[in-house]
DOVO-883544 format. One record per residue (C-alpha): x, y, z. Coordinates in steps of 0.001 Angstrom, whole numbers, m for minus. Layout:
N
+---------+---------+---------+
|       x |       y |       z |
+---------+---------+---------+
|       X |       Y |       Z |
...
+---------+---------+---------+
***
This chain:
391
+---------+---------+---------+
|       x |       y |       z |
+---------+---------+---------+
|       0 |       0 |       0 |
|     743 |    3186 |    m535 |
|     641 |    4362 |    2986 |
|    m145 |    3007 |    6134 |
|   m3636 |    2275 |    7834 |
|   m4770 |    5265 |    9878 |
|   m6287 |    4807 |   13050 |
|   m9390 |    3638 |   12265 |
|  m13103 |    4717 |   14395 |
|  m15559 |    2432 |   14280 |
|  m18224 |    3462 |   11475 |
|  m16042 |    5154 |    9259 |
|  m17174 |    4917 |    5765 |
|  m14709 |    2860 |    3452 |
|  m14810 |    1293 |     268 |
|  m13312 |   m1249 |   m1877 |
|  m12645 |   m1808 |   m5826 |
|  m13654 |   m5374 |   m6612 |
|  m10626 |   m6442 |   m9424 |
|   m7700 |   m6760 |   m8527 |
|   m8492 |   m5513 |   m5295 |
|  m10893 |   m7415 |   m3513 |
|   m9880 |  m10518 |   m5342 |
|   m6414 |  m10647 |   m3930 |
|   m5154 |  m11478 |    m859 |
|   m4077 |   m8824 |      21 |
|   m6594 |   m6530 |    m890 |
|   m8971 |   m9453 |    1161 |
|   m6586 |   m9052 |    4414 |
|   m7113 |   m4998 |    4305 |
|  m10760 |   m5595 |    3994 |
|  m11063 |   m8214 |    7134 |
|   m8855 |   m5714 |    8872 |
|  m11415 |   m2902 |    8304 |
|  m14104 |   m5192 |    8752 |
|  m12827 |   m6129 |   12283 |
|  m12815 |   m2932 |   13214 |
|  m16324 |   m1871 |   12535 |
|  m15822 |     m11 |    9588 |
|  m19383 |     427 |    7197 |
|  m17326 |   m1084 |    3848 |
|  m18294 |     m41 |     876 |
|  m17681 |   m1977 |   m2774 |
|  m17663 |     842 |   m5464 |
|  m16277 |    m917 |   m9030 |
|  m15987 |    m233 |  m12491 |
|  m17973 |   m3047 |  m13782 |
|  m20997 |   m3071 |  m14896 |
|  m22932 |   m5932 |  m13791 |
|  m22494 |   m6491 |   m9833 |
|  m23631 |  m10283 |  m10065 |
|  m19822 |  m11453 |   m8960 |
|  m19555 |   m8164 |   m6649 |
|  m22911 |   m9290 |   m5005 |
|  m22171 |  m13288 |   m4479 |
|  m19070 |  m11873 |   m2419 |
|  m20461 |   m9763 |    m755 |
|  m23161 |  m11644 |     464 |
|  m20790 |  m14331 |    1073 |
|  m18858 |  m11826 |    3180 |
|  m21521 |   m9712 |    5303 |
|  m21496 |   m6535 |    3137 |
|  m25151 |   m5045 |    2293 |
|  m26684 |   m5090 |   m1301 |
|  m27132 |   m2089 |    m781 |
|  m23556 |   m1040 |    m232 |
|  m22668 |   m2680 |   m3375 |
|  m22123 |     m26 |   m6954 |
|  m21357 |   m1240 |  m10037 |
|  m20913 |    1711 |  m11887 |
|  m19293 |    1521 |  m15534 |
|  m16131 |    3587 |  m15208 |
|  m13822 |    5020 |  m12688 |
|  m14675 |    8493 |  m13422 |
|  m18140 |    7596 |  m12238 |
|  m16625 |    5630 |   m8934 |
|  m14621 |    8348 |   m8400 |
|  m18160 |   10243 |   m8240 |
|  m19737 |    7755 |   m6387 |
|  m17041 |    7447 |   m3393 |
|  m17321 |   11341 |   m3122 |
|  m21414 |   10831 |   m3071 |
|  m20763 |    8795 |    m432 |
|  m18411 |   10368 |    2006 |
|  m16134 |    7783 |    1845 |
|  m12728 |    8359 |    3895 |
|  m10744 |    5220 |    3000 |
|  m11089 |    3980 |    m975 |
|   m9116 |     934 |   m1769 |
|   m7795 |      34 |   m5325 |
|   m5032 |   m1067 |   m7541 |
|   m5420 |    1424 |  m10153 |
|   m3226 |    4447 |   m9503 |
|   m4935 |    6515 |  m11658 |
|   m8467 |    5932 |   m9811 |
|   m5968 |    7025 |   m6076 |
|   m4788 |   10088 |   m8111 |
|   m7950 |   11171 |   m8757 |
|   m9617 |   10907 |   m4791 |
|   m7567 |   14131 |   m3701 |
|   m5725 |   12099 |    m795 |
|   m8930 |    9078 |     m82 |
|   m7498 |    6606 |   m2349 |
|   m5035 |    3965 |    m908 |
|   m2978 |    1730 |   m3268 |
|   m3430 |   m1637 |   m3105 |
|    m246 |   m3283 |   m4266 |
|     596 |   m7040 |   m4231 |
|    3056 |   m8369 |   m2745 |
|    3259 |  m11482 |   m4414 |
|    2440 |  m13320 |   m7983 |
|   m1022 |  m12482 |   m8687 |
|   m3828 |  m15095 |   m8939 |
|   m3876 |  m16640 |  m12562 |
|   m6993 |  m17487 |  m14066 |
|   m6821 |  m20861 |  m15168 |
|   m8764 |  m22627 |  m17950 |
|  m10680 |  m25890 |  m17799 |
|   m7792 |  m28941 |  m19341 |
|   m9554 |  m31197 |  m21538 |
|  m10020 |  m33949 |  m18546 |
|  m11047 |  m31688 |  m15860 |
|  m14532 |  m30788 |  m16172 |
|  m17474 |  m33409 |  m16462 |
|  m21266 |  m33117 |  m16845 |
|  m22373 |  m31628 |  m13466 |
|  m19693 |  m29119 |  m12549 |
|  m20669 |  m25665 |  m11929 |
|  m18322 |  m22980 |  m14076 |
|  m17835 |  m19465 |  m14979 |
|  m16617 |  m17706 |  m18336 |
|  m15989 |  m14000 |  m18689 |
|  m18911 |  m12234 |  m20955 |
|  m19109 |   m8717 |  m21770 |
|  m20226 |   m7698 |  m18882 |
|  m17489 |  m10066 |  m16161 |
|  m18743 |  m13335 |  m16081 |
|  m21681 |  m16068 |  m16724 |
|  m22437 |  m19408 |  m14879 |
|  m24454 |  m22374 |  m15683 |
|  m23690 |  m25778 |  m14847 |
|  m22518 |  m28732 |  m17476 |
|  m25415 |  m31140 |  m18635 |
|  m23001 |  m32362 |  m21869 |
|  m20100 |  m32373 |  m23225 |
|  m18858 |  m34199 |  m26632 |
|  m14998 |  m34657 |  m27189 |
|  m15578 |  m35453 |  m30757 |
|  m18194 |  m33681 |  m32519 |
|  m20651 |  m30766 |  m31926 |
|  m23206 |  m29192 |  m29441 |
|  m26105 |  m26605 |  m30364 |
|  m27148 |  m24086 |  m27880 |
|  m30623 |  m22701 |  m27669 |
|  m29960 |  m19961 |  m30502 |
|  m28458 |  m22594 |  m32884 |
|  m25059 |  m21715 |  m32335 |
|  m22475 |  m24484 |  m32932 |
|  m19442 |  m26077 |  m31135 |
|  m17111 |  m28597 |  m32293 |
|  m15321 |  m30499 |  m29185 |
|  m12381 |  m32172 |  m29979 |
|  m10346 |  m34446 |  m27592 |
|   m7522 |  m31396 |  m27126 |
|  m10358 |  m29138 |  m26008 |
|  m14061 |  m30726 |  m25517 |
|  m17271 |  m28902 |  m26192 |
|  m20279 |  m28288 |  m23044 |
|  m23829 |  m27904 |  m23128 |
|  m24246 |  m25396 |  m20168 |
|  m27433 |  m24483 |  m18608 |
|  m27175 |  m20920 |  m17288 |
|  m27224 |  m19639 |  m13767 |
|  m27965 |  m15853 |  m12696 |
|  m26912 |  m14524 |   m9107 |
|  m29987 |  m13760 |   m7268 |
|  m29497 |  m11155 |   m4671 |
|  m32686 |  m11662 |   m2627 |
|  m32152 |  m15645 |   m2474 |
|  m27952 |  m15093 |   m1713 |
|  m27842 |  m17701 |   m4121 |
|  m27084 |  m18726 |   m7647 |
|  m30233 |  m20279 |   m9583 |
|  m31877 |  m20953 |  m13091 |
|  m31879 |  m18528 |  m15437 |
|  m35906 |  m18301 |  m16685 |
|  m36346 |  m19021 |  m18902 |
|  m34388 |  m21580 |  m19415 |
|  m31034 |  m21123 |  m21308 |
|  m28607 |  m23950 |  m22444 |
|  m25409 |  m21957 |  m24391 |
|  m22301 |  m23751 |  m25774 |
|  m18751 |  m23464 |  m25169 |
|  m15200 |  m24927 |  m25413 |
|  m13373 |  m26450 |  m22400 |
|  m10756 |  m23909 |  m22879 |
|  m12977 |  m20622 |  m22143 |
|  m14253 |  m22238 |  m18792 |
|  m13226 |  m21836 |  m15055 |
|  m14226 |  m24433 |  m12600 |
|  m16650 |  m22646 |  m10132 |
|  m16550 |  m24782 |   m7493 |
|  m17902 |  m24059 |   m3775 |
|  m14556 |  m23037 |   m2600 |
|  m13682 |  m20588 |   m5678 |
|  m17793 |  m19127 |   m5538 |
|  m17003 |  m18564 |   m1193 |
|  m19423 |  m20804 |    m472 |
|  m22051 |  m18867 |   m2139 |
|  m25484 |  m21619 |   m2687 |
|  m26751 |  m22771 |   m5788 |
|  m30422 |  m23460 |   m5705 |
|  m32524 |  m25668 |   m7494 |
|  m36049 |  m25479 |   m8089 |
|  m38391 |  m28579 |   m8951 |
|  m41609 |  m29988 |   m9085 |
|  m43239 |  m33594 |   m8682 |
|  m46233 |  m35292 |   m8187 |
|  m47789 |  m34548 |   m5095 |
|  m51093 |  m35105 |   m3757 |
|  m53191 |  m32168 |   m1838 |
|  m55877 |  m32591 |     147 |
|  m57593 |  m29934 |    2214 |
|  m59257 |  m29842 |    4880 |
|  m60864 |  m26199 |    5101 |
|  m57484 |  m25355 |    7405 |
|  m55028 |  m27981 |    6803 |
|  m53199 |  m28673 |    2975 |
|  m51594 |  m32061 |    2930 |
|  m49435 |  m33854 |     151 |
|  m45981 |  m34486 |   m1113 |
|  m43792 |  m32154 |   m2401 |
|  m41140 |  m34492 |   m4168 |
|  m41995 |  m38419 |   m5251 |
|  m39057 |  m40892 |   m5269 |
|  m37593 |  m42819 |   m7917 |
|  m39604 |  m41105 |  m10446 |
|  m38430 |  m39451 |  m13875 |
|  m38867 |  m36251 |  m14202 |
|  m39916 |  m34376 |  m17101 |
|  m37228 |  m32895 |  m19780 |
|  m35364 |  m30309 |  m18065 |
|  m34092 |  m28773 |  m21278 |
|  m31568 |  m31511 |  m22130 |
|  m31835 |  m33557 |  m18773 |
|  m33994 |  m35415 |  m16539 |
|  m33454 |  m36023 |  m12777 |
|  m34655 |  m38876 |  m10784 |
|  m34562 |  m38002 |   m6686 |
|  m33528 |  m41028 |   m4822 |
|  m35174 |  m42750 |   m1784 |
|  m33397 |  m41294 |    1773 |
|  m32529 |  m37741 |     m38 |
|  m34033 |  m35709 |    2814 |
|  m32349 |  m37323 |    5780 |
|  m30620 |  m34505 |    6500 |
|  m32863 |  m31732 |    6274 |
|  m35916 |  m32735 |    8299 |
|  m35315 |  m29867 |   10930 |
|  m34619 |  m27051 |    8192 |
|  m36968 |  m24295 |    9053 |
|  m38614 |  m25054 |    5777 |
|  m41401 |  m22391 |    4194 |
|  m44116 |  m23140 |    2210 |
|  m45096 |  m20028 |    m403 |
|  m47138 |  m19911 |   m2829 |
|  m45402 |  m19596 |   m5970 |
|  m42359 |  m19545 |   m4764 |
|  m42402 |  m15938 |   m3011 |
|  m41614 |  m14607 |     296 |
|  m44635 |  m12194 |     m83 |
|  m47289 |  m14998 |     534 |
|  m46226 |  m16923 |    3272 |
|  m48766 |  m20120 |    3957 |
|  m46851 |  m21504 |    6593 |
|  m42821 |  m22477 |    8610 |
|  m41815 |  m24790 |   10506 |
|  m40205 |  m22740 |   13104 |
|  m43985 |  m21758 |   14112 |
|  m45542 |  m25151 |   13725 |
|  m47785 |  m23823 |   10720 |
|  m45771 |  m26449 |    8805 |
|  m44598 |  m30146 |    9134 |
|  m42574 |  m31970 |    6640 |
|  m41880 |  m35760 |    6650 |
|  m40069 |  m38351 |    4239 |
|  m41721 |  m42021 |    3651 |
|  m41516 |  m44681 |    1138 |
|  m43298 |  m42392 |   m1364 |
|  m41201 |  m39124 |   m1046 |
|  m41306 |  m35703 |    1107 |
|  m44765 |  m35088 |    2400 |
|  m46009 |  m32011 |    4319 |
|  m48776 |  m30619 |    5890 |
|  m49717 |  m26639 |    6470 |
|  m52191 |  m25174 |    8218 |
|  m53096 |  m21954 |    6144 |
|  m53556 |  m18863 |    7373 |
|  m56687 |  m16928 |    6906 |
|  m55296 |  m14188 |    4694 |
|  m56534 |  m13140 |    1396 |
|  m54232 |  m14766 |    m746 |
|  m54278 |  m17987 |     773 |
|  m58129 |  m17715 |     439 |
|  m57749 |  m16663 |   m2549 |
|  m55011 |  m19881 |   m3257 |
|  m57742 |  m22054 |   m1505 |
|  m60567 |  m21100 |   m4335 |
|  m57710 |  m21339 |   m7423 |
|  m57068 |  m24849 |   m6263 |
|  m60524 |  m25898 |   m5669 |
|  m61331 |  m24380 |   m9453 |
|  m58104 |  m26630 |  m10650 |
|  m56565 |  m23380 |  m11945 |
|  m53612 |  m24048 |   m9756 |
|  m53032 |  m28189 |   m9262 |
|  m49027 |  m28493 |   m9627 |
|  m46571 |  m27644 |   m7229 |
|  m42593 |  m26637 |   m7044 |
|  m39824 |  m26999 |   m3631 |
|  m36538 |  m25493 |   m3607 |
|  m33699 |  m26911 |   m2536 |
|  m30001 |  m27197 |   m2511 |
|  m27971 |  m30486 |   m3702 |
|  m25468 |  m31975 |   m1364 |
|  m24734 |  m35196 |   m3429 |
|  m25837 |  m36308 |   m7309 |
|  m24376 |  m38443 |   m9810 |
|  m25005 |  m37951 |  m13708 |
|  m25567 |  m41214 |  m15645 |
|  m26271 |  m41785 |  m19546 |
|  m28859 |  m43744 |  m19686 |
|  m30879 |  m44620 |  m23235 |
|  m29040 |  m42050 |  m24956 |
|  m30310 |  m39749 |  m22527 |
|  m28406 |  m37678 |  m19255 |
|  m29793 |  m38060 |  m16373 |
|  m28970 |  m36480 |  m13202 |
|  m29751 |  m38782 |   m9912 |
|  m30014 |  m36433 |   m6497 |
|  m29065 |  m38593 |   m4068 |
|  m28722 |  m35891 |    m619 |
|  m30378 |  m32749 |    m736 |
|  m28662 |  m30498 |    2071 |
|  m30940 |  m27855 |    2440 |
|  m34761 |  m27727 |    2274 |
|  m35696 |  m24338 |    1527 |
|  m39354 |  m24768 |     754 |
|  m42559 |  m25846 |    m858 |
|  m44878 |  m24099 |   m2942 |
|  m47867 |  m24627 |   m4835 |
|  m47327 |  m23045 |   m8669 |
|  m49096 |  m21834 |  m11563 |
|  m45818 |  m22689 |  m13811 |
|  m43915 |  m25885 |  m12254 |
|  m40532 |  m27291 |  m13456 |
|  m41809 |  m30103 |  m14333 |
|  m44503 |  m29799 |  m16411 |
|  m46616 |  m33387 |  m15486 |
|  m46547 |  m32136 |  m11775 |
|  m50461 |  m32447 |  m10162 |
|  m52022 |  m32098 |   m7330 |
|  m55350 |  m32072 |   m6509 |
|  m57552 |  m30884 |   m3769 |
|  m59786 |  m32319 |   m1173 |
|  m62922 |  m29895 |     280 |
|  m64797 |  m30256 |    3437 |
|  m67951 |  m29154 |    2048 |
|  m71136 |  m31158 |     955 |
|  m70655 |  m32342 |   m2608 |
|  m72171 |  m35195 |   m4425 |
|  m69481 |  m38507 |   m4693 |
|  m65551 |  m37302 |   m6191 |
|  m64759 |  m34766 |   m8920 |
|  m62297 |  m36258 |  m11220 |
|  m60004 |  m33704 |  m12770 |
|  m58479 |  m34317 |  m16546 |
|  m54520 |  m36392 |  m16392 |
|  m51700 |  m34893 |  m16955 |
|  m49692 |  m37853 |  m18327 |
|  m50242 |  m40567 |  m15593 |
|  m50722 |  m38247 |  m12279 |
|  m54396 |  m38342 |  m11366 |
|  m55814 |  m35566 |   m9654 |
|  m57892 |  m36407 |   m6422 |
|  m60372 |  m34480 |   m4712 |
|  m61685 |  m36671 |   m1743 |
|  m64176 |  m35422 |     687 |
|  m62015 |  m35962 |    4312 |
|  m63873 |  m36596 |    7601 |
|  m63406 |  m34776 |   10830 |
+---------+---------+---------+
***
């Protein structure tokens, strides 16, 4: 650095430039230094999509909202002057010349980090990577590769793998601020690209930062007038066509996460709540058939409103989010499929007008007087029930 560390007071408003800064180690000791010390830290960068700036800093304890990606340095410049920042770290002397005595150099003091490429024999369908893109980077996660011949992403663009440097099928991944977690691009995506442009993202390079899954499955509802019951994943059944995959979740894949303080939502959001664990509104449990669950709903408009969608059969399928802990990829009939074998996190359960898997049902029992069961139209080979339940 260019000078030493003043005194700090607890508070003080400091910032950090994300390359070359914040991803080296020395530029990551100054900030657990500051951070130690109760400084409010800042991350001001050039860039222009924060997606990388926002998985750290989640993964580090730094507000969203204290995150600016900017464009240029002339507009962080602006921005840490906005601000009141008294402490700006960077590695661009120009950006320290220009912060009239703010800026502190961040030089380091050993070989910097190399960004390596993906050899030919070190990625496999499955891994999570990274590749830069206009705007930094882009993640998905491998569901193919071919070592001699080509892949075809969604716009019809063309690969050729060759044994030197092997072609992927990637499905892409977005950052998603609100969930701290990496998840599905949606729509769905699948791109193509060359061994040789990819990074391995790996839990330990991504600092821990989640990816989440989202699927659907059969599952059963019945209801009460207060209580929805049915299962929110089915065992050793094939899903539908993910785009290029299927998945198959195996028997004992919830062992772990029977005590997660698990939500249910409906359609996924954090704005209609039906029920948590934590407050005994909702109980999950795992069987021979799959994860089941039961929620008492709360007498709220939306849920009310829920109640009469699924009694119409507007809304009969149903989604859970989750986050892998073990899977295996197989090729089976031509076909990959991906087998979850541990899930490690339950995150929750949610009744959806648009599932993942499009042959998710449900169906929905009344207590109300209504002559014999209503039999609602397939979808594929899931039957939906609606059965009257006693007291």
């Amino acid at each position: 650095m260019s000078k030493e560390i003043e005194t700090r007071a607890a508070g003080e408003l400091v910032s950090f430039d994300y390359d070359g800064t914040l991803t080296t180690d020395e530029g990551k000791k100054i900030f657990i230094t500051e951070q130690t010390d109760g400084s409010e830290i800042y991350i001001i960068s050039a860039r222009e999509d924060d997606a990388d700036i926002l998985a750290f800093a989640d993964a580090n304890d730094v507000p969203a909202a204290n995150v600016y990606a900017v464009g240029d340095n002339d507009a962080k410049a602006a921005k840490i002057a906005e601000l009141g920042i008294v402490r700006h770290y960077d590695n661009n002397p120009e950006v320290i010349a220009a912060l009239d005595g703010v800026g502190i150099l961040v030089e380091q003091t050993e070989e910097p980090m190399i960004e390596t490429k993906a050899a030919p024999n070190e990625l496999a369908v499955g891994d999570f990577v990274r590749w830069t893109s206009g705007n930094g980077y882009s993640y998905g996660r491998i569901i193919e590769t071919n070592d001699d011949g080509e892949l075809s992403s969604d716009s019809g663009f063309v690969v050729t793998g060759t044994a030197d440097n092997p072609a992927a099928l990637i499905r892409v991944y977005e950052y998603d601020a609100e969930q701290g977690a990496y998840m599905e691009r949606q729509p769905m995506l699948n791109v193509v690209h060359l061994f040789a442009t990819l990074e391995k993202f790996d839990a330990e390079v991504r600092n821990n930062v989640p990816v989440m899954e989202r699927r659907s499955a059969e599952f059963r509802v019945e209801y009460d007038g207060e209580v929805v019951r049915g299962y929110a994943a089915v065992f050793d059944s094939y899903s539908e066509d993910l785009g290029g995959f299927i998945e198959i979740i195996k028997k004992g894949a919830f062992d772990d996460v029977l005590n997660d303080d698990v939500r249910a939502f409906y359609n996924h959001s954090d704005s209609f709540l039906l029920g948590r664990v934590s407050s005994g509104t909702l109980r999950v449990w795992q069987d021979e058939t799959g994860l089941g669950y039961e929620v008492k709903m709360p007498n709220t408009t939306y849920a009310n409103d829920l109640i009469e969608l699924m009694r119409r059969g507007d809304v009969n399928q149903s989604s859970f989010a989750f986050l892998v802990g073990r899977d295996r990829w197989e090729k089976r009939n031509g076909k990959n499929v991906r087998i979850i074998e541990k899930v490690s996190r339950l995150i929750d359960v949610s009744p959806v007008v648009l599932p993942a898997y499009p042959a998710a049902s449900s169906g929905l029992a009344q207590r109300e007087q209504h002559d014999g069961e209503v039999e609602r139209p397939n979808l594929r080979d899931f039957i939906l029930r609606i059965t009257k339940l006693s007291n």
